[in-house]
N, C-alpha and C positions, 0 to 999 in steps of 0.2 A: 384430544389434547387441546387445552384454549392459548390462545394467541396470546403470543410474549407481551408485556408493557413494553412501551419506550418513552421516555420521561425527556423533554429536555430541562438542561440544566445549564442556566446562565454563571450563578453564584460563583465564583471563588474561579473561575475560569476565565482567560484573557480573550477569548472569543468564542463561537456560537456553539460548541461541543456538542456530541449527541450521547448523553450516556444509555446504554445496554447492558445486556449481561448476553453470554455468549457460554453455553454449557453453563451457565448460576456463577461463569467470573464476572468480574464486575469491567468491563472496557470503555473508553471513550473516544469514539469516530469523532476524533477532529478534521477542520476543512481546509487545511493541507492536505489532507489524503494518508495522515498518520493514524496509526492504532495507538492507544496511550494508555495503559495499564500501569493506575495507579499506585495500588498495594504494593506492587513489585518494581516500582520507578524504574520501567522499562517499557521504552518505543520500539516501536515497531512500523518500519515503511518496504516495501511491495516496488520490483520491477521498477528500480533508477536508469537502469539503459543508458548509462552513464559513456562517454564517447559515441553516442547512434550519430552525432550530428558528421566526426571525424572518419565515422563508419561510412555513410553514405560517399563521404567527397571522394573517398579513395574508390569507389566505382564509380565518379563522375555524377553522382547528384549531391549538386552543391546545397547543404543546407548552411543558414550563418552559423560560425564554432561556438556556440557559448552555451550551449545545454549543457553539460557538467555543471559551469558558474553557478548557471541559474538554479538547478537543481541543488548543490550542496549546498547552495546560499538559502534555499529554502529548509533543511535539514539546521544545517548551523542555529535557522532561528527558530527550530522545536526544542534543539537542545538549549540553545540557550533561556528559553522560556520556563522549560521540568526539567532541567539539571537530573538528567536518566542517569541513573546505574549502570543500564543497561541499554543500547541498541543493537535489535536485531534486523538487517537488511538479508529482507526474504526472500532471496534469490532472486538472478537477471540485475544485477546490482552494478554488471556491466552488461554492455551488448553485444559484444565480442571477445574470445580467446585473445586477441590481441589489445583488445582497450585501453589495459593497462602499460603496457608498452609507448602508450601513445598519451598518455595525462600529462600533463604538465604539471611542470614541479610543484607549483604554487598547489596545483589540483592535489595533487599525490600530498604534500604538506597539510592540508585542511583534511583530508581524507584521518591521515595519522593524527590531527590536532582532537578528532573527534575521539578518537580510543585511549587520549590521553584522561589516566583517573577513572577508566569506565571499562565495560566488557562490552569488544564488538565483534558480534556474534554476524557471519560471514554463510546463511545459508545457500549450498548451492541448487541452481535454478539449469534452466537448459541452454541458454545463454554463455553464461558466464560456467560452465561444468570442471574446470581444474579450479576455481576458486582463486583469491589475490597469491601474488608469489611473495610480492616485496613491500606487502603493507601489514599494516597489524592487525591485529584481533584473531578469533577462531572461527575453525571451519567445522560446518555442521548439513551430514542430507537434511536431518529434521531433527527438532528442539522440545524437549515439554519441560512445559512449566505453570502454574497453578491452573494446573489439570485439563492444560489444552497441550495440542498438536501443532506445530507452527512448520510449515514446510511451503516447499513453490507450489509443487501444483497440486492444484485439487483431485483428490483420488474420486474416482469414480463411485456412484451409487451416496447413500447418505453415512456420512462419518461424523458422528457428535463429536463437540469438540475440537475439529481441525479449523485453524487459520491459514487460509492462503492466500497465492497473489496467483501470479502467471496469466489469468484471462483480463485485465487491464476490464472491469467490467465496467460501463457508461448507460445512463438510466435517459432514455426522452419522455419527459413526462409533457404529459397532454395537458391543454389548459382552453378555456374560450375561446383566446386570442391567438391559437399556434400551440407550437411546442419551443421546447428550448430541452434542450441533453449538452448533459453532465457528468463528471466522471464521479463514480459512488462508490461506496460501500454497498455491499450484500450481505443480508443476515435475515436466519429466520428464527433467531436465538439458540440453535445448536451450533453452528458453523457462520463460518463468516468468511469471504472473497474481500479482498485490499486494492481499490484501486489503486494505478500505476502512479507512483510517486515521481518518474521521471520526464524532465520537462518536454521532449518529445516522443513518449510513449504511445501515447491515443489509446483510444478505447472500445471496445466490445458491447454493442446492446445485451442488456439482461435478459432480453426476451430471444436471444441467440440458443439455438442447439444447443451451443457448447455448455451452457446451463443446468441443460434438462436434467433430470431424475438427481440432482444435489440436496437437494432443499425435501424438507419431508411435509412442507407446507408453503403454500405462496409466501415468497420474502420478503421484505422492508428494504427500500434502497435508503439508501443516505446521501443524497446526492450531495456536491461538493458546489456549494454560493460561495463569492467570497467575501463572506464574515459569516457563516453557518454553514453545519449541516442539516439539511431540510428531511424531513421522515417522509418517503413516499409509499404509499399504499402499493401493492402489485396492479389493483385495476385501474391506475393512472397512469400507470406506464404502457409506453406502445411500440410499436419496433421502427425500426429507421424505414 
């Protein structure tokens, strides 16, 4: 089988987009760490972990509260950039059963400002497994749509076709002068892994176990610059 193109594509885009095709759909790994499917004017972001920072303090590791903020505020300005149809947050959307108990109203208000006029499609992840109570949108284990699979975690062995998040996946790519890792996009043009859209998520090397036997060919990272997604080869990447 010969190796997918990946083409980038400046034109008509507000920053460094990488477009692909993923199963013959047409997708573009934007460097927020959003999935952006054009045809169907609908986003797609992976593992917000939305209250982790409220999560930690209540067992005494204080981190500063404002990962939601930061996090939705990054969301707010995809939407407001593609005016989506449709967003789908692909599970782990929070980081605990109880998260949503704990947002703040403002948070909970911008969460609901988003599904106002749109479909917001609530896949559940291992995290977050009863889904919102008291916000909007629909609940879904997994979603198809122009002939892909959108679910949390990645099934085991290779599945054409699936988009997922769950392994928060992060690329160190080698260079001269050092390395430098990044959180990326995975794709070897059948399936595609979503890094973690949420502001204190972290990340997973590519070259982790947890990887193995997905990819039915070495994959293309995407790593996440901020103003581009950069196309890394698999033999530039190396492990932590």
């Amino acid at each position: 089988m010969s190796s997918p193109a990946y083409v980038y594509d400046f034109e008509g885009s507000p920053c460094g987009s990488l477009r692909t095709r993923v199963r013959g759909t047409a997708v573009m790994l934007r460097p927020s760490g959003a999935l952006w499917l054009e045809a169907e004017r609908t986003l797609v972001v992976a593992d917000l972990h939305l209250e982790k920072g409220s999560s930690y303090a209540a067992r005494g590791q204080m981190l500063p509260p404002y990962d939601t903020r930061e996090t939705l505020g990054r969301l707010e300005a995809e939407v407001a950039v593609l005016s989506p149809m449709a967003v789908i947050l692909l599970g782990d959307t929070f980081h605990d059963r109880r998260s949503e108990e704990r947002l703040a109203g403002d948070d909970a208000g911008r969460l609901r400002a988003l599904a106002a006029g749109r479909r917001l499609i609530w896949v559940i992840g291992n995290h977050d497994a009863d889904g919102p109570r008291a916000l909007p949108g629909e609940t879904a284990d997994e979603l198809e749509l122009a002939g892909l699979t959108f679910r949390h975690e990645p099934q085991a062995g290779v599945h054409s076709g699936e988009v997922a998040g769950h392994l928060h996946p992060a690329a160190k790519v080698r260079a001269s002068r050092g390395a430098v890792r990044r959180r990326c996009f995975v794709t070897d043009a059948e399936r595609a892994i979503l890094p973690a859209f949420g502001a204190y998520a972290g990340g997973l090397n590519i070259r982790d176990a947890a990887f193995s036997g997905l990819f039915a060919r070495p994959p293309l990272a995407g790593a996440l610059g901020q103003a581009r997604v950069h196309a890394v080869g698999w033999r530039s990447l190396g492990p932590d």
